[in-house]
One Martini backbone bead per residue (centre of mass of N, CA, C, O) as a GRO file, in nm:
protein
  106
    1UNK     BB    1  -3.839  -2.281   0.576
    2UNK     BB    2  -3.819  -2.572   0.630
    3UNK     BB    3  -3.876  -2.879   0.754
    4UNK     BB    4  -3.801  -3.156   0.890
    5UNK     BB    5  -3.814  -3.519   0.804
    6UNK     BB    6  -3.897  -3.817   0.909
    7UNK     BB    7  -3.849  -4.114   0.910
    8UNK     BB    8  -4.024  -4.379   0.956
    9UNK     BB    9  -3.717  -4.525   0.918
   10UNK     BB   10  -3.403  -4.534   0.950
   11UNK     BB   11  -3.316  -4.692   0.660
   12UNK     BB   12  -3.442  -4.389   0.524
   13UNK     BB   13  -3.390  -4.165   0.386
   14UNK     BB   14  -3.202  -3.914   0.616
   15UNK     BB   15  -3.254  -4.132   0.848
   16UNK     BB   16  -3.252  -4.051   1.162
   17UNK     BB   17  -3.361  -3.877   1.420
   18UNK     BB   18  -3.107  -3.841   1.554
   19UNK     BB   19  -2.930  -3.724   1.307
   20UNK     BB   20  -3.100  -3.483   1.263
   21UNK     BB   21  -3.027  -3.370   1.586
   22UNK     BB   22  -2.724  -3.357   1.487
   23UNK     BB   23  -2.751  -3.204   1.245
   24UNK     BB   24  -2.895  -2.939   1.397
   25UNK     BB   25  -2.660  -2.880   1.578
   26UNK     BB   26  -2.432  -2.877   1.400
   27UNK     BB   27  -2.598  -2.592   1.212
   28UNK     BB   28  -2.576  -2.379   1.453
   29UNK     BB   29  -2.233  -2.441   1.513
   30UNK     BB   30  -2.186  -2.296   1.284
   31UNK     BB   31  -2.348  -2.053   1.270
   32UNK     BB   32  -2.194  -1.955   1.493
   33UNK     BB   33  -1.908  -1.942   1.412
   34UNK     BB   34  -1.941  -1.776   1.180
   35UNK     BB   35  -2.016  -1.535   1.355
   36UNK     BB   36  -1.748  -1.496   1.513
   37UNK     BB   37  -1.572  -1.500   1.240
   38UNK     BB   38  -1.736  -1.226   1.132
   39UNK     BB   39  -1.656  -1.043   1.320
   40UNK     BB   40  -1.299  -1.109   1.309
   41UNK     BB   41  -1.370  -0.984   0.983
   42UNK     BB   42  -1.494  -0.731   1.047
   43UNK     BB   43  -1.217  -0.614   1.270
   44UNK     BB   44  -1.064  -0.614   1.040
   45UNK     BB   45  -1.103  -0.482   0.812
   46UNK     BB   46  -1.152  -0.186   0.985
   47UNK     BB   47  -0.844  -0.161   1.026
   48UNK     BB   48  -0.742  -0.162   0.758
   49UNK     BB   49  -0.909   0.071   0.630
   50UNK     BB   50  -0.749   0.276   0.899
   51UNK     BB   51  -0.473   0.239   0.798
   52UNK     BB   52  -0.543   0.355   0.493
   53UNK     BB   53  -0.610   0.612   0.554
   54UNK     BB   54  -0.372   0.706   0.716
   55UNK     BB   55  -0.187   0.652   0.496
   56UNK     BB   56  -0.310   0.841   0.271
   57UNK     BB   57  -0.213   1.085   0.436
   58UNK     BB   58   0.098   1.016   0.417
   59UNK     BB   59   0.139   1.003   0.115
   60UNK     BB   60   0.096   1.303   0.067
   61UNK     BB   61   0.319   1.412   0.218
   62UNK     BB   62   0.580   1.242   0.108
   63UNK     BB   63   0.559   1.287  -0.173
   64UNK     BB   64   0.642   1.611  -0.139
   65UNK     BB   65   0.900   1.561  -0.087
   66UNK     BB   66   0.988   1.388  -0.369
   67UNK     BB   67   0.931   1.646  -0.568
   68UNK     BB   68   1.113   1.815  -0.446
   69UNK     BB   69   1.367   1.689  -0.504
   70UNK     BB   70   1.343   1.662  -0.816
   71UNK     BB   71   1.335   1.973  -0.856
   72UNK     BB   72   1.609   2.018  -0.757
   73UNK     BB   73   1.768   1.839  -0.927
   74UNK     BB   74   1.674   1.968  -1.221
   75UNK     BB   75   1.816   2.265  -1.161
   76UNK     BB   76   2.126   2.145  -1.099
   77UNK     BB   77   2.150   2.057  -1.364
   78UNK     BB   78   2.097   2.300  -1.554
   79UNK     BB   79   2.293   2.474  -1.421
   80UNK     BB   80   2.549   2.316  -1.508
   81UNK     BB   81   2.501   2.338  -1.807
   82UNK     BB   82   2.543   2.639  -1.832
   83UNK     BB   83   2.809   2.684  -1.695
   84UNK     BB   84   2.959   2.511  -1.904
   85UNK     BB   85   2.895   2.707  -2.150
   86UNK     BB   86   3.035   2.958  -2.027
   87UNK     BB   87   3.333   2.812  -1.958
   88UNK     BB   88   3.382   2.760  -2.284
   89UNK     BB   89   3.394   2.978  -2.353
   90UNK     BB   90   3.629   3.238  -2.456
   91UNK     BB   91   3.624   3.485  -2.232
   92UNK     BB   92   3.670   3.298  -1.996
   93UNK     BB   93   3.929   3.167  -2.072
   94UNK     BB   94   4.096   3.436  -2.109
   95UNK     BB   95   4.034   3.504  -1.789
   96UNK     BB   96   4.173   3.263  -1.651
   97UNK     BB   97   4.430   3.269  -1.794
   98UNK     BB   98   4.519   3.570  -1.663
   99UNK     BB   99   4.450   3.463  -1.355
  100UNK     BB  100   4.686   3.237  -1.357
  101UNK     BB  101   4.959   3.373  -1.457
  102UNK     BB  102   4.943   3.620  -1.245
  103UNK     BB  103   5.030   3.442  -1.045
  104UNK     BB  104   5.307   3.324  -1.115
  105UNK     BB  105   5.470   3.569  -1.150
  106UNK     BB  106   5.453   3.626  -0.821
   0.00000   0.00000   0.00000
């Protein structure tokens, strides 16, 4: 740390004795503002990281929800593709076709 040095003069470089001790005064009051701000930003940053936490822990149960999702949406596609090409078969369309027949003729 260095110690300041008063000039002999008023009107020699760094002023006088004065303004020295308004200067000390004045980073002091600097330090301490910086050390109060220093607490409210070390108090948000740990809400932060406490809210990421547990944000982190629901966004595991919340995925799992939209994947089951994804993987039934995909299931009732391939199921539809099936039953389309069963239902154009020839032997379906002659079963239903035989089946619509006989309601009308009754």
């Amino acid at each position: 740390m260095e110690i300041l040095k008063t000039p002999e003069r008023p009107g020699e470089r760094g002023g006088s004795l004065m303004s020295h001790l308004i200067s000390i005064a004045g980073i002091e009051e600097a330090i301490t503002r910086a050390q109060r701000q220093g607490a409210h930003t070390r108090a948000r940053i740990e809400e932060k990281l406490a809210f990421t936490s547990e944000a982190g822990q629901r966004d595991y149960e919340e995925g799992s929800t939209t994947v089951e999702y994804a993987i039934g949406a995909v299931a009732a596609a391939g199921f539809a593709g099936l039953l389309l090409v069963v239902l154009k078969s020839g032997a379906v369309k002659a079963l239903l076709q035989g089946i619509i027949t006989s309601a009308l003729t009754l």
